[in-house]
PyMOL commands that place a pseudoatom at each C-alpha (Angstrom):
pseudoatom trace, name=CA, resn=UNK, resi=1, chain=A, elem=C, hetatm=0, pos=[52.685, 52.132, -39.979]
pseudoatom trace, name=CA, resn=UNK, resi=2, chain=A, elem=C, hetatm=0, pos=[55.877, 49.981, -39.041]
pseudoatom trace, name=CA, resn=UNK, resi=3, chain=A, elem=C, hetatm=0, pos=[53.642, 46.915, -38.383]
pseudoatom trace, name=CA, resn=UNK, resi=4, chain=A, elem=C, hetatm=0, pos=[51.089, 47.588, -41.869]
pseudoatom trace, name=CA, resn=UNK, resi=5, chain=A, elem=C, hetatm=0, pos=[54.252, 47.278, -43.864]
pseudoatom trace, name=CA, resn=UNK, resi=6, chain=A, elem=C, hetatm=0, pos=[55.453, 44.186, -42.012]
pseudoatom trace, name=CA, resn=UNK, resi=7, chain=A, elem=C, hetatm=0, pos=[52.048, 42.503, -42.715]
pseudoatom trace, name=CA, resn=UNK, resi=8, chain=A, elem=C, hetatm=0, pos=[52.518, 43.384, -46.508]
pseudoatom trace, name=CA, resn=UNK, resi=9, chain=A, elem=C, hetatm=0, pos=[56.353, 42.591, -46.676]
pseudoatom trace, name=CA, resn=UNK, resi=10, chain=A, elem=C, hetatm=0, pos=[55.545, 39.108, -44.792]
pseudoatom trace, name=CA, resn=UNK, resi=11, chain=A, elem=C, hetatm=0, pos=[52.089, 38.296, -47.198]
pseudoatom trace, name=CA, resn=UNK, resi=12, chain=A, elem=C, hetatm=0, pos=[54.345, 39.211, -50.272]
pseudoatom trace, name=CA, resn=UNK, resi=13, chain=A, elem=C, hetatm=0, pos=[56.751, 36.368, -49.826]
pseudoatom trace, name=CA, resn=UNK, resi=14, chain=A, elem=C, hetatm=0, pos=[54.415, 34.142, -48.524]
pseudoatom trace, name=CA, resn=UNK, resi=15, chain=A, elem=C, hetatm=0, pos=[52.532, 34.491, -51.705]
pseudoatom trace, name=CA, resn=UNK, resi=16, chain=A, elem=C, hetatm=0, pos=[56.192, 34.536, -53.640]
pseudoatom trace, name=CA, resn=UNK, resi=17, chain=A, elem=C, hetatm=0, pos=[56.881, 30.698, -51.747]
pseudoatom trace, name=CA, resn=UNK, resi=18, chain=A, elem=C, hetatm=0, pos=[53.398, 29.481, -52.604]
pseudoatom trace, name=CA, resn=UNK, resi=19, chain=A, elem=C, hetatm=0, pos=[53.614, 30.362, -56.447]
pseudoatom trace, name=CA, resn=UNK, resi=20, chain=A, elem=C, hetatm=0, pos=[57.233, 29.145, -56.881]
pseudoatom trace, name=CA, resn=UNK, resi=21, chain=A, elem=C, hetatm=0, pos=[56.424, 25.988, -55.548]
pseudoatom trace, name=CA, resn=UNK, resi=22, chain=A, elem=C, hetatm=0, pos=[53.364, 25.207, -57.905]
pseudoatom trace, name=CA, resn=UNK, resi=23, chain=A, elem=C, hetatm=0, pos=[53.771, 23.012, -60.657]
pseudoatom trace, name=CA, resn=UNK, resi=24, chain=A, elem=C, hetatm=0, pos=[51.869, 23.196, -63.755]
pseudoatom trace, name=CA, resn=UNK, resi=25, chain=A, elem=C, hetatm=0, pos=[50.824, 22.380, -67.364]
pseudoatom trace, name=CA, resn=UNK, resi=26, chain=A, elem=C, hetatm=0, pos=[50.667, 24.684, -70.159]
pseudoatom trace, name=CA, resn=UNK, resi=27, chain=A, elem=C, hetatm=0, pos=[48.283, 22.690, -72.864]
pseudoatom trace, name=CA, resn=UNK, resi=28, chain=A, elem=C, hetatm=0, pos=[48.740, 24.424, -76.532]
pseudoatom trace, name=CA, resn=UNK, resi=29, chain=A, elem=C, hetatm=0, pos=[46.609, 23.386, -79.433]
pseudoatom trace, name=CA, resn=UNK, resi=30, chain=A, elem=C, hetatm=0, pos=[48.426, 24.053, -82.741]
pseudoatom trace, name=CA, resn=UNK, resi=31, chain=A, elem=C, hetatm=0, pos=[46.166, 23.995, -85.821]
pseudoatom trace, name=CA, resn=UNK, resi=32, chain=A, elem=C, hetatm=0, pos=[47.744, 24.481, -89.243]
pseudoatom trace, name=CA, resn=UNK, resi=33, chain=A, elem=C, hetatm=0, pos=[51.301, 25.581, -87.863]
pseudoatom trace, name=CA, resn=UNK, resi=34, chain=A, elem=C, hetatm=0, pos=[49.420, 28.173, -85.561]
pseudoatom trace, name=CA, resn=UNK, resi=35, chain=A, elem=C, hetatm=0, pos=[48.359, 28.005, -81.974]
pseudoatom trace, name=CA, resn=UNK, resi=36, chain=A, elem=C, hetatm=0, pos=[44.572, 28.154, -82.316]
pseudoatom trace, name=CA, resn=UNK, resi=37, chain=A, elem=C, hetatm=0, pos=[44.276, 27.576, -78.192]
pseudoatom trace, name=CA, resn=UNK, resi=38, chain=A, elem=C, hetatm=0, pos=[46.518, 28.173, -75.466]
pseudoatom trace, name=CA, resn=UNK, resi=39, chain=A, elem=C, hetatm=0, pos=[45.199, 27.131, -71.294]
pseudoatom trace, name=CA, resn=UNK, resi=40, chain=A, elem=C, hetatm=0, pos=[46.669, 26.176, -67.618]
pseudoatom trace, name=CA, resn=UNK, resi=41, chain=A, elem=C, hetatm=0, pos=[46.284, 22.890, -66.002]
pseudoatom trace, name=CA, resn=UNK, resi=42, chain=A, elem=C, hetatm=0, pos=[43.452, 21.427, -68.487]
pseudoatom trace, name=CA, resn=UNK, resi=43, chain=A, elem=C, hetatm=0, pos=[43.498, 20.630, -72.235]
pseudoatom trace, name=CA, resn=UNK, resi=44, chain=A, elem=C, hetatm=0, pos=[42.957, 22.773, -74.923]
pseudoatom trace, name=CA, resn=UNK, resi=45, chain=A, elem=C, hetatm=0, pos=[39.937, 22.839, -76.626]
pseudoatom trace, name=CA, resn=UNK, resi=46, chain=A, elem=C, hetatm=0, pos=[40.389, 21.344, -80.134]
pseudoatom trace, name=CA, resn=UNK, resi=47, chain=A, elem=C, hetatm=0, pos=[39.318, 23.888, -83.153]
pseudoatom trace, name=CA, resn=UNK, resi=48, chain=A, elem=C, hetatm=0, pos=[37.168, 20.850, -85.007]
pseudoatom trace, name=CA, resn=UNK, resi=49, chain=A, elem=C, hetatm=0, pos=[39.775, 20.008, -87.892]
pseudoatom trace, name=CA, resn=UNK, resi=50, chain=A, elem=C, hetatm=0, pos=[41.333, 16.395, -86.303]
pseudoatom trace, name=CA, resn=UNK, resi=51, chain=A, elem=C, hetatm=0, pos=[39.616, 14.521, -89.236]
pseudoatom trace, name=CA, resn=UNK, resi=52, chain=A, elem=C, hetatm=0, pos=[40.711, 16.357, -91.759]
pseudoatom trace, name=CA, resn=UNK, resi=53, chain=A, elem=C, hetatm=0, pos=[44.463, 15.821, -93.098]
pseudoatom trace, name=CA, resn=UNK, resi=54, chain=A, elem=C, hetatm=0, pos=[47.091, 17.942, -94.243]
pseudoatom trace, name=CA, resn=UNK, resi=55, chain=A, elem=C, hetatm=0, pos=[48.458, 17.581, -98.316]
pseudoatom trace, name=CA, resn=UNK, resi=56, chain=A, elem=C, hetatm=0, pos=[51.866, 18.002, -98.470]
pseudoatom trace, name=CA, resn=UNK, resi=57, chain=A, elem=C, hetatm=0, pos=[53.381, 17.810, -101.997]
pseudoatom trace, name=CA, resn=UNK, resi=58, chain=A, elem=C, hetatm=0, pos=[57.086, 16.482, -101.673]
pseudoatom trace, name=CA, resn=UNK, resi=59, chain=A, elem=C, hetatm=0, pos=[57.717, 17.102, -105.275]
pseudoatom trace, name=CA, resn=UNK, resi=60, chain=A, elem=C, hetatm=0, pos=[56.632, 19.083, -108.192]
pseudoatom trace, name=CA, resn=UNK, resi=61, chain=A, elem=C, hetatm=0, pos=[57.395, 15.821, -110.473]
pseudoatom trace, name=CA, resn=UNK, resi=62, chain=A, elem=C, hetatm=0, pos=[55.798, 13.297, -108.291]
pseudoatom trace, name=CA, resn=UNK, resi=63, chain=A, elem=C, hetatm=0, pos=[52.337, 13.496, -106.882]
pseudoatom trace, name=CA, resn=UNK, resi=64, chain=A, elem=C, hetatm=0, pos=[52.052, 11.679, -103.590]
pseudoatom trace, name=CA, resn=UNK, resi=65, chain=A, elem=C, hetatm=0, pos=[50.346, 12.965, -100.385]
pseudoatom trace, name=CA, resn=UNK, resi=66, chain=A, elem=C, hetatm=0, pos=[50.886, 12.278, -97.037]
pseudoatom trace, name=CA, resn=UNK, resi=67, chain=A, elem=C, hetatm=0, pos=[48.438, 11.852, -94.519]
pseudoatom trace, name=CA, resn=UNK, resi=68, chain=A, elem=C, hetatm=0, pos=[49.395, 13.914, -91.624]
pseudoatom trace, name=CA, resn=UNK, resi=69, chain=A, elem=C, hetatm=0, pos=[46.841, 15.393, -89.280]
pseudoatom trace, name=CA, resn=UNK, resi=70, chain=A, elem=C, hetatm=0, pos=[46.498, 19.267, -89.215]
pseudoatom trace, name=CA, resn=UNK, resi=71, chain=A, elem=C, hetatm=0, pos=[46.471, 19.621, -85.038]
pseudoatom trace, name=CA, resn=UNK, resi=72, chain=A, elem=C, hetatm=0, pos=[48.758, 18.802, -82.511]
pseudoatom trace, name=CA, resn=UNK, resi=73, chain=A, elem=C, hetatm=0, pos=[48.429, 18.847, -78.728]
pseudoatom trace, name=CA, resn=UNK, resi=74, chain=A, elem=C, hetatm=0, pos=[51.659, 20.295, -77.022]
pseudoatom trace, name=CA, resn=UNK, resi=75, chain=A, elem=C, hetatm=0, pos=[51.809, 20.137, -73.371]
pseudoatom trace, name=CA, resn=UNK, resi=76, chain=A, elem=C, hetatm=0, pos=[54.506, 21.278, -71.435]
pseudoatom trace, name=CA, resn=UNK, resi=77, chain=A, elem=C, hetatm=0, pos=[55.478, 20.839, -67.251]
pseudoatom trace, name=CA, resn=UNK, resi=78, chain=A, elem=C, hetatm=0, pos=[56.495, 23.654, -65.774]
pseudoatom trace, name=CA, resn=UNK, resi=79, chain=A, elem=C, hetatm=0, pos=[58.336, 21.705, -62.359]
pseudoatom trace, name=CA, resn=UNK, resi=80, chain=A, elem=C, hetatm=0, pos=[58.275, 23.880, -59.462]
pseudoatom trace, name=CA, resn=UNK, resi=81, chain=A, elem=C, hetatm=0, pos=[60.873, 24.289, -56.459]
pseudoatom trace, name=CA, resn=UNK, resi=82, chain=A, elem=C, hetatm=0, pos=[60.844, 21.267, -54.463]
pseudoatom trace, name=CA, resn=UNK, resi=83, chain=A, elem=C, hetatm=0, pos=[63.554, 22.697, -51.997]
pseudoatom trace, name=CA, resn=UNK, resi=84, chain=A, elem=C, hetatm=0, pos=[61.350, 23.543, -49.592]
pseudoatom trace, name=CA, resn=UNK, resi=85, chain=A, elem=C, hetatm=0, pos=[60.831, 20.456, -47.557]
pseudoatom trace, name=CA, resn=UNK, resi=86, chain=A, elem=C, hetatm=0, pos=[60.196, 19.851, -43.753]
pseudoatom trace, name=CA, resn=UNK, resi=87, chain=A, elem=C, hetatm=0, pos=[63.244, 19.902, -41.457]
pseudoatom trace, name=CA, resn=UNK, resi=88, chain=A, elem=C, hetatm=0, pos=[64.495, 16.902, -40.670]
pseudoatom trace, name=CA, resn=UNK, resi=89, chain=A, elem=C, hetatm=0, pos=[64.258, 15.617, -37.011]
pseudoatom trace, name=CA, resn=UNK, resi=90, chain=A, elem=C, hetatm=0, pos=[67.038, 14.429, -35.139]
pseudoatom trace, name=CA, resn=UNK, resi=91, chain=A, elem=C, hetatm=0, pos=[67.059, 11.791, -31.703]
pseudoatom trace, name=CA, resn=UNK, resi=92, chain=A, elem=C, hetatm=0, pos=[69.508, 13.248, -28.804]
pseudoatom trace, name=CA, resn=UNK, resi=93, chain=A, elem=C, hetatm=0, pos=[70.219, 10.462, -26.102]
pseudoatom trace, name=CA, resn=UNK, resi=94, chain=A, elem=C, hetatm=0, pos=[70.815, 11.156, -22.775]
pseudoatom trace, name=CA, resn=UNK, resi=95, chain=A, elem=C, hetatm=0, pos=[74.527, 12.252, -22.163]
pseudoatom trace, name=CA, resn=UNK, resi=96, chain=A, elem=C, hetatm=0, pos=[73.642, 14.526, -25.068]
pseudoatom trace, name=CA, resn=UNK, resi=97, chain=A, elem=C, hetatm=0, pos=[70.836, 16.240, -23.411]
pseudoatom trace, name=CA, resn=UNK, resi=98, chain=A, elem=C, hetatm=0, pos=[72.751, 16.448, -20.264]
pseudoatom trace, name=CA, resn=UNK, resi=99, chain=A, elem=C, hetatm=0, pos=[75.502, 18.091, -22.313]
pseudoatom trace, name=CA, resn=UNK, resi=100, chain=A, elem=C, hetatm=0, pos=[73.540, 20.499, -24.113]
pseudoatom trace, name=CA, resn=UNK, resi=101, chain=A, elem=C, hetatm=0, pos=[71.568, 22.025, -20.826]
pseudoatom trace, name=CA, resn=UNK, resi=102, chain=A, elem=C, hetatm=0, pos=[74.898, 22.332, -18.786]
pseudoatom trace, name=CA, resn=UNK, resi=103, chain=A, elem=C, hetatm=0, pos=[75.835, 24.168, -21.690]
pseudoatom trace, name=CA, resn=UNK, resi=104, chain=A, elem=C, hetatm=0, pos=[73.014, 25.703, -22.056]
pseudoatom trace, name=CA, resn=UNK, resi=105, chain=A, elem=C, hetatm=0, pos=[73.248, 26.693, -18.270]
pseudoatom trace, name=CA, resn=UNK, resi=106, chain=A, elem=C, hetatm=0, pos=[76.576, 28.254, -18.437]
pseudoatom trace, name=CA, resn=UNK, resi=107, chain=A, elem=C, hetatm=0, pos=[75.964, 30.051, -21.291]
pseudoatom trace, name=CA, resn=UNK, resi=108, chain=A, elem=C, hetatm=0, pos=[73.481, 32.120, -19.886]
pseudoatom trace, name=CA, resn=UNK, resi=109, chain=A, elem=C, hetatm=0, pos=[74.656, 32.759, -16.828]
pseudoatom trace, name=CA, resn=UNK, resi=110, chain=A, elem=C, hetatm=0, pos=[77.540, 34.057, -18.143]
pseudoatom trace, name=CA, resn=UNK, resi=111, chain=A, elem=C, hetatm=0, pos=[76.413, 37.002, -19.526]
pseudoatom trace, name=CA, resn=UNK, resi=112, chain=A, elem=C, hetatm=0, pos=[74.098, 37.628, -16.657]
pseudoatom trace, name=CA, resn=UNK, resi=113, chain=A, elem=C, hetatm=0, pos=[75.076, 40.295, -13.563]
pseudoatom trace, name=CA, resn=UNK, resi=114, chain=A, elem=C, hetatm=0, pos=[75.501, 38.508, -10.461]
pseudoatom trace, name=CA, resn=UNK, resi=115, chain=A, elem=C, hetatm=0, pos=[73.353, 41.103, -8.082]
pseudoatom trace, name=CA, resn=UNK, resi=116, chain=A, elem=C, hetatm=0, pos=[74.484, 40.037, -4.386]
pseudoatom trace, name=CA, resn=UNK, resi=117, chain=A, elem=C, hetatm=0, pos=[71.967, 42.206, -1.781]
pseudoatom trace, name=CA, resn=UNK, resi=118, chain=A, elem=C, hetatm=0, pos=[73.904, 42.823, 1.341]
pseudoatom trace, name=CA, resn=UNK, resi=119, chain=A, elem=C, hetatm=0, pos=[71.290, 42.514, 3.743]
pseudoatom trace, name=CA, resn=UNK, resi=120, chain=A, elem=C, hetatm=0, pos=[74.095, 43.922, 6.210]
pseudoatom trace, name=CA, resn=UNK, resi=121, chain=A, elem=C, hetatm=0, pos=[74.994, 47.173, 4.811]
pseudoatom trace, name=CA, resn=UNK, resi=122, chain=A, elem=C, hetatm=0, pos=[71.758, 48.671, 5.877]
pseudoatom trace, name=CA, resn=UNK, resi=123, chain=A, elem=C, hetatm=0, pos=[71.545, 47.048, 9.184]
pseudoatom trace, name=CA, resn=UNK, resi=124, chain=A, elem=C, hetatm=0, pos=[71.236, 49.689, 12.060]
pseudoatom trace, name=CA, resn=UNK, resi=125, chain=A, elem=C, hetatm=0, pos=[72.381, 48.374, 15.930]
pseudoatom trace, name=CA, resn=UNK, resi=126, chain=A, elem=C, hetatm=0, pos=[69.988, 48.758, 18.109]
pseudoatom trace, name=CA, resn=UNK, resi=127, chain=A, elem=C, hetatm=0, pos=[70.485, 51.717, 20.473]
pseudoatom trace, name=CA, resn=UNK, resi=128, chain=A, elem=C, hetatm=0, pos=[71.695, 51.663, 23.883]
pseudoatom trace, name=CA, resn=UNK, resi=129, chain=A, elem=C, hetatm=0, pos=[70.115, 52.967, 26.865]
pseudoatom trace, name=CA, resn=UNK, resi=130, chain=A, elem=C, hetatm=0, pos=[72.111, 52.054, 29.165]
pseudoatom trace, name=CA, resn=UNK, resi=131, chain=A, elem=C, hetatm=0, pos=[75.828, 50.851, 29.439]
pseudoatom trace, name=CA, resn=UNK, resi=132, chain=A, elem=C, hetatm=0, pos=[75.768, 47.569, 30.435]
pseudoatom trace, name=CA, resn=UNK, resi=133, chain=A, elem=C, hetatm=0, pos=[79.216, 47.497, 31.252]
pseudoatom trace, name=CA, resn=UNK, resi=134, chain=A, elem=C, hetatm=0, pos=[78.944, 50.370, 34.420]
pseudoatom trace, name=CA, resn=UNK, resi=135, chain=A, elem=C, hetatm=0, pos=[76.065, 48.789, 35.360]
pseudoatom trace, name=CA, resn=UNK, resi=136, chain=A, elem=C, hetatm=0, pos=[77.191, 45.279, 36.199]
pseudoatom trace, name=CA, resn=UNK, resi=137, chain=A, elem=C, hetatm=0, pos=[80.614, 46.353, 36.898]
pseudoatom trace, name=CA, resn=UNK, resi=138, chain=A, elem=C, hetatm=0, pos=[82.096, 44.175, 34.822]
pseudoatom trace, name=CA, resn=UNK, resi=139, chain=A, elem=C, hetatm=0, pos=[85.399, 45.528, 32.906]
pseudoatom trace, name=CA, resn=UNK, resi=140, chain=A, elem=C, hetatm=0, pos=[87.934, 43.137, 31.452]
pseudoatom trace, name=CA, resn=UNK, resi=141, chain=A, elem=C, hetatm=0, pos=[91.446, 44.226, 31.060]
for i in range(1, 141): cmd.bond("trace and resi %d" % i, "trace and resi %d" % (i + 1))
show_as sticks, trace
zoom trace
């Protein structure tokens, strides 16, 4: 159960990474102050009105018109994160690399248990049969 929920949990922010670092478009086709079409990364369809042109009366006196078109494309970026970038590698010369593994070296042994084996403290002399001392008749004083 402990592992299904790690395979979720690590999925679900792999999936969070992936969609924060997408960039894209959203393409809006406004037609007579309204959107008329709204889409992701490709252009909005246009409603069939680009010819035509808007009349705008500036004045209730004067009778001009302007010739504005009706549609407008808006398109705007959403930028995604760009933090996530490749580590940078670094060059270590020699007296570096000796440094770090005799460091490296120490470290560990450190905090590991020096286990000595006594090969002596289960040694058994042999037994004797015979004293070797009576026997030869040899006795130092």
């Amino acid at each position: 159960m402990k592992q299904f929920f790690h395979k979720i949990a690590s999925i679900t922010l792999a999936l969070i990474v992936l969609l924060s670092s997408f960039s894209f478009t959203i393409n809006k086709h406004i037609c007579g102050g309204e959107i008329a079409n709204t889409t992701l990364f490709v252009s909005a369809d246009n409603c069939g009105m680009e010819m035509q042109v808007c009349e705008n009366d500036t004045s209730k006196n004067d009778v001009s018109f302007q010739k504005e078109p009706c549609c407008k494309d808006i398109s705007e970026l959403i930028q995604g994160n760009d933090n996530n970038q490749q580590a940078k590698q670094f060059e270590l010369n020699l007296p570096q690399m000796k440094f770090l593994t005799a460091f490296a070296v120490t470290f560990i042994n450190k905090f590991q248990e020096e286990n000595t084996i006594s090969f002596y403290s289960v040694y058994e002399p042999p037994s004797v049969y015979k004293n070797i001392q009576t026997l030869f008749q040899v006795f130092r004083i």
